[in-house]
C-alpha positions, 0 to 999 in steps of 0.5 A: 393451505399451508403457511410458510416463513421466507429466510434471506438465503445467504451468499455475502462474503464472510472474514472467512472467505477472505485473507486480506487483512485492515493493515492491507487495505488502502486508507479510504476504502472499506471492506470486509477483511479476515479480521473484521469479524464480518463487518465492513471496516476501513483500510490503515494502509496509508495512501502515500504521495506518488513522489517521495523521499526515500528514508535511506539508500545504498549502492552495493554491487551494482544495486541501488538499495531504496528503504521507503515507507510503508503505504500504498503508491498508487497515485498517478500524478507523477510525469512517468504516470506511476511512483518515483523516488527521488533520491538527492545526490551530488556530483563531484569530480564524476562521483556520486555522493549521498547525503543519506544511507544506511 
């Protein structure tokens, strides 16, 4: 009778079938990533607060220009159910003054 040696046949994901790297994953969760050299590593992105200030505006043209930090918002805990911005403003005389811009 013949004998035989059983190999666990492949099928798991490699950093090669990948493209999302650590810097995209979200602090908190685990994956394997293109730079991960097929282990499964934490995410660096931060998890920011679903309301947040804003590090500069601007209005130009009609715009609003909003400069935030760099993360993921996706916490849902705000009364729109998504992210907000808050932006400080006053109001005089029917103007609208920022206290910061860039």
């Amino acid at each position: 009778m013949a004998q035989g040696i059983w190999l666990k046949a492949g099928g798991g994901v490699t950093s090669d079938d990948v493209t999302a790297t650590t810097n995209l994953i979200v602090q908190g969760y685990t994956t394997v990533t293109a730079d991960s050299n097929d282990e499964v590593v934490n995410g660096t992105l931060p998890n920011m607060p679903s309301q947040t200030s804003p590090l500069s505006w601007r209005f130009d043209n009609g715009k609003a220009y909003v400069k935030i930090q760099k993360g993921a918002y996706i916490q849902e805990s705000t009364p729109s159910g998504g992210a907000e911005i808050i932006i400080p403003f006053e109001i005089d005389s029917g103007h609208i003054y920022h206290r910061k811009a860039y």
